[in-house]
C-alpha positions as CSV (number, residue, x, y, z in Angstrom):
1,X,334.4,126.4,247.1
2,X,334.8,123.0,246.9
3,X,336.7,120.4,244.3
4,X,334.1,120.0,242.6
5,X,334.8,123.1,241.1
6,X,337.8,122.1,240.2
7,X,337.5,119.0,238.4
8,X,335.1,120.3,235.4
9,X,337.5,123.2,234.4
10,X,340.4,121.1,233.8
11,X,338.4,118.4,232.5
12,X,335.4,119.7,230.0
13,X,332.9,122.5,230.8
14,X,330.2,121.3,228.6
15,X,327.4,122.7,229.8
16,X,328.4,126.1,229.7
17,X,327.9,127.3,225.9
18,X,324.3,125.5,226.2
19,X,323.1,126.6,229.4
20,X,324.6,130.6,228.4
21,X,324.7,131.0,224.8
22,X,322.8,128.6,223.0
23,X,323.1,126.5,220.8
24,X,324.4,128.2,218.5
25,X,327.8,129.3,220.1
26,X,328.0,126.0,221.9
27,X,328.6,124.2,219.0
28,X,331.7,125.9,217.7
29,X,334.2,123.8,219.5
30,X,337.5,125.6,219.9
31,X,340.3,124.0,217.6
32,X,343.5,125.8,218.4
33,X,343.0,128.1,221.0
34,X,342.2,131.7,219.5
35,X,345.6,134.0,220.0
36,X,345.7,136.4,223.2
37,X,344.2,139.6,223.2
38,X,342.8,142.0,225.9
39,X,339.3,141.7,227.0
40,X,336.1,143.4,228.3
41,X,336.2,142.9,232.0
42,X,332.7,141.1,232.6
43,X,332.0,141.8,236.4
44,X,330.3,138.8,238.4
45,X,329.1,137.9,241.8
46,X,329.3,135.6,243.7
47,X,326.0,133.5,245.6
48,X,326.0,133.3,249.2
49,X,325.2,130.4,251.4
50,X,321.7,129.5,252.4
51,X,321.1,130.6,255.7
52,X,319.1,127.8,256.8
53,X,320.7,126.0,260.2
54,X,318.9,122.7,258.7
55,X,320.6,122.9,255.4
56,X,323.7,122.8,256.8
57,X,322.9,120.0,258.7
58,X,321.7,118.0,256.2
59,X,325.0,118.9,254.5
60,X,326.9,117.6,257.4
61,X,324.8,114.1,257.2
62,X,325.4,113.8,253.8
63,X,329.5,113.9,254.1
64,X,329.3,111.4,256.8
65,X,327.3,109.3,254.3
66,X,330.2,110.3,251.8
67,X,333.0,108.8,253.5
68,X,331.2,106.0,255.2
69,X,329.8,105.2,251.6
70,X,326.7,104.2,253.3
71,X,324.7,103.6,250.3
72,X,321.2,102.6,252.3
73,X,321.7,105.5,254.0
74,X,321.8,107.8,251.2
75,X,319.0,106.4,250.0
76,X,317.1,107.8,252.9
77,X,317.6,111.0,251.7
78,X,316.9,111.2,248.3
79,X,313.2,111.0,247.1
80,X,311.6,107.8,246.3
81,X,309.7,109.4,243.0
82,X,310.4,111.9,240.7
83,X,313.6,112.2,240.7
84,X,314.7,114.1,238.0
85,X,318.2,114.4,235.7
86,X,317.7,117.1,233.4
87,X,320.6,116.9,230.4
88,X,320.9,118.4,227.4
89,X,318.9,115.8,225.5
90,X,316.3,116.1,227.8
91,X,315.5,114.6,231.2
92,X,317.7,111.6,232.0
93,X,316.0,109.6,234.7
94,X,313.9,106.7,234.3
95,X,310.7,106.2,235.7
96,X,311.2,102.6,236.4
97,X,313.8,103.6,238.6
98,X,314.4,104.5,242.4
99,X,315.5,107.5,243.1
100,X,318.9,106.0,244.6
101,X,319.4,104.4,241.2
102,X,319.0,107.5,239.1
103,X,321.0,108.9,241.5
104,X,324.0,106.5,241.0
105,X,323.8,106.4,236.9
106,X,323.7,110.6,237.1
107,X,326.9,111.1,239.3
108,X,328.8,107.1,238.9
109,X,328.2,106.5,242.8
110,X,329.1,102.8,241.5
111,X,332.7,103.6,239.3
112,X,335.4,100.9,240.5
113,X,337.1,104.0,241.9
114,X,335.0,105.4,243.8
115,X,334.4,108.7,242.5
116,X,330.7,108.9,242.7
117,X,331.0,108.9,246.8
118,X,333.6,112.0,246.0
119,X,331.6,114.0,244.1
120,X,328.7,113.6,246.8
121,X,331.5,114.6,249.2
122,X,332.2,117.6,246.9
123,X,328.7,118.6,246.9
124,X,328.1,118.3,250.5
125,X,330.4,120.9,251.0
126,X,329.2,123.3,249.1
127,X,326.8,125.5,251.5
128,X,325.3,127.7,248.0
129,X,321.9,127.1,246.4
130,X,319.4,128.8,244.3
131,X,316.1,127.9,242.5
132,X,316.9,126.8,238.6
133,X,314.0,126.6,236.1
134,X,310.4,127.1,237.2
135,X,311.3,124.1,239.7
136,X,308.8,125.0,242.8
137,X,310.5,124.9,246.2
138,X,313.5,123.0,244.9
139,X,317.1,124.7,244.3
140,X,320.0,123.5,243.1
141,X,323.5,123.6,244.4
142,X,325.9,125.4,243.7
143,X,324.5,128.5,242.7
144,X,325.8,130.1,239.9
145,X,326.9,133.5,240.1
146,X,325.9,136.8,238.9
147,X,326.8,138.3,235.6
148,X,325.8,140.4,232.7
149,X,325.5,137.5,230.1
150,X,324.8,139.9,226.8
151,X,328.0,141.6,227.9
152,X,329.7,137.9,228.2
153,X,328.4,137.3,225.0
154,X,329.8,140.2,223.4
155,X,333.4,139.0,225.0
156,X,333.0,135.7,223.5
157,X,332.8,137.2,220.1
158,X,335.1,139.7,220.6
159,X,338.0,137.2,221.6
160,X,336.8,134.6,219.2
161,X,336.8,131.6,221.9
162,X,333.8,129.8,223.3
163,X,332.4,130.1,226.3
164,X,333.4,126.9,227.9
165,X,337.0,128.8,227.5
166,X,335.8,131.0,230.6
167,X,335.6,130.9,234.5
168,X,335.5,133.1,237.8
169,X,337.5,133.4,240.6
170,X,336.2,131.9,243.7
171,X,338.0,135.3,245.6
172,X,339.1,138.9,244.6
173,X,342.8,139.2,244.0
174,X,343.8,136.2,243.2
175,X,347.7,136.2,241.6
176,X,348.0,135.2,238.3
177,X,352.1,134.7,237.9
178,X,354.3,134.3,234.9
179,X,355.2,130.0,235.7
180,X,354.2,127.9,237.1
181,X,356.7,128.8,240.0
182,X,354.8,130.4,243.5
183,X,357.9,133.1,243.4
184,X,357.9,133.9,239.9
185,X,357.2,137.1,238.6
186,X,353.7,138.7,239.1
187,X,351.6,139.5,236.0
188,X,348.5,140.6,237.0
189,X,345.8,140.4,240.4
190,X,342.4,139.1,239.0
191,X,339.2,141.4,240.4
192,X,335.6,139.6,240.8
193,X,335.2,139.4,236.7
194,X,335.3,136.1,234.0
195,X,338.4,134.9,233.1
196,X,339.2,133.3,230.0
197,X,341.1,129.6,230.3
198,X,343.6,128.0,227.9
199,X,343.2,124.9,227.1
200,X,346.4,123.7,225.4
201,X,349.3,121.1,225.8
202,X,351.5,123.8,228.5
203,X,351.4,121.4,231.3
204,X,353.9,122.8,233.7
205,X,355.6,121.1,236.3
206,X,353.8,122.1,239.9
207,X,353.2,120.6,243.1
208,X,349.4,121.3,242.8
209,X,347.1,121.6,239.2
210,X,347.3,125.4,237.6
211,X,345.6,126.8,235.0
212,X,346.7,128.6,232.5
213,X,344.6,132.0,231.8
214,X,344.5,134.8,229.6
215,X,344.3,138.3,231.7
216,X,342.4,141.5,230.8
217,X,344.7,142.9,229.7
218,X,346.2,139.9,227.2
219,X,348.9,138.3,229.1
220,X,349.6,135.2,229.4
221,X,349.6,134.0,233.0
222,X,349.3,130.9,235.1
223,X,346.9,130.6,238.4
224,X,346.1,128.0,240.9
225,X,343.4,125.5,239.6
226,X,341.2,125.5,242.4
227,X,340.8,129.3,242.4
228,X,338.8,129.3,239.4
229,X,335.1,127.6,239.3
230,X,333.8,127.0,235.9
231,X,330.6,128.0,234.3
232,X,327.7,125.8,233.7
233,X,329.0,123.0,236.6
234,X,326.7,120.5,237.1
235,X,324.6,121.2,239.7
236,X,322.4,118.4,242.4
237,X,319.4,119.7,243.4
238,X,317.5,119.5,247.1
239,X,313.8,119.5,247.9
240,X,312.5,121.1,251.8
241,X,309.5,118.4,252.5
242,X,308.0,118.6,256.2
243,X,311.0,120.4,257.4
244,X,313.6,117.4,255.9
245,X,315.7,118.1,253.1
246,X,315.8,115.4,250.2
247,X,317.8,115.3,247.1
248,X,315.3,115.5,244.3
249,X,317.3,115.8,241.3
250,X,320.3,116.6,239.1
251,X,321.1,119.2,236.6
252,X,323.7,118.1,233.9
253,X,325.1,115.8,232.0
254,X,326.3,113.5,234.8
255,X,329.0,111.0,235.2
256,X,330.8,109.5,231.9
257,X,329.9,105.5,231.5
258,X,332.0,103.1,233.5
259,X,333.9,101.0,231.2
């Protein structure tokens, strides 16, 4: 999995509670996060990548853009109408537009530092995708996993948090330890099920980002950020026209305004 996974977990899973829940739940923004308890184990599983040889080379095209930042050529490859950006609030692109230009507002390609061209980098390396919507011949990567959302629901409730508190691992057994030290004592190994995140001020002192997690069985424990994807990531979307791949879209709520 790539960063891209990482980045909306520490920073804000928004589009979780809507996209899961409804409205409803979404709106109950968590406060002070709810005390510890034990949970529900909600299994989920994970998408595999499309086995398409031409996916994955229009994958590889689309780092090389990335990091040459080759902004004519990206344009190349995503449609010239009808692109789409499909937020919240409803769909976000404007028909005056190019499709390189709705492109750039939904993901920042033009921020001062650059970040737009990594979070194309990010998505080219993802190698999961899977229809979204009644979208025909379009899917959207990356795929969201598998999971029993009534019994996530139920969890939700149960623990009183909301469900941008929760993630999955990216692996079975990941190590959830007692500090932020690699060495320090073991707590708990996570199986393939949601994991509830706190989001408070413990920022621990470690040579890469952790996160700190509540376990099934209550404990407080501390894993390596990039372990656990979030739900609800924001998603870009491809298109398979006369064999060529195209990106024809976005799903979420895009790329804060540059200042």
């Amino acid at each position: 999995m790539p960063s891209l996974a990482i980045r909306p977990i520490v920073a804000t899973l928004v589009l979780a509670g809507s996209l899961l829940c409804g409205a409803a739940i979404a709106q109950q923004q968590p406060q002070e996060p709810a005390p510890p308890k034990p949970y529900k184990q909600v299994a989920v599983s994970l998408s595999v990548p499309i086995n398409d040889p031409s996916f994955e080379a229009f994958r590889k095209q689309l780092a090389d853009i990335a990091e040459r930042k080759d902004r004519k050529a990206l344009a190349s490859l995503i449609v010239s109408e009808g692109f789409f950006w499909e937020q919240s609030s409803g769909d976000g692109a404007d028909e005056k537009k190019s499709g390189i230009d709705n492109f750039a507002a939904a993901v920042g390609l033009d921020a001062p530092d650059e970040s737009g061209w990594d979070f194309l980098a990010d998505y080219a390396a993802e190698p999961t995708a899977s229809p979204v919507g009644d979208r025909q011949h379009t899917v959207c990567a990356p795929a969201h996993p598998t999971f029993n959302e009534d019994e996530f629901i139920e969890v939700v409730k149960a623990t009183e948090t909301n469900p941008i508190e929760w993630g999955y691992p990216i692996r079975d057994g990941i190590e959830a330890r007692e500090t932020a030290k690699p060495d320090s004592k073991l707590v708990e190994k996570l199986g393939m099920h949601l994991v509830r995140v706190v989001f408070d001020d413990v920022a621990p002192e470690s040579a890469e980002p952790l996160l700190r997690i509540v376990t099934p069985s209550g404990k407080l424990a501390f894993i390596p950020a990039e372990t656990l994807s979030p739900l609800g990531i924001d998603q870009l979307c491809y298109i398979k026209q006369n064999g060529d791949w195209k990106i024809v879209g976005y799903v979420g709520e895009g790329a804060p305004p540059s200042p």
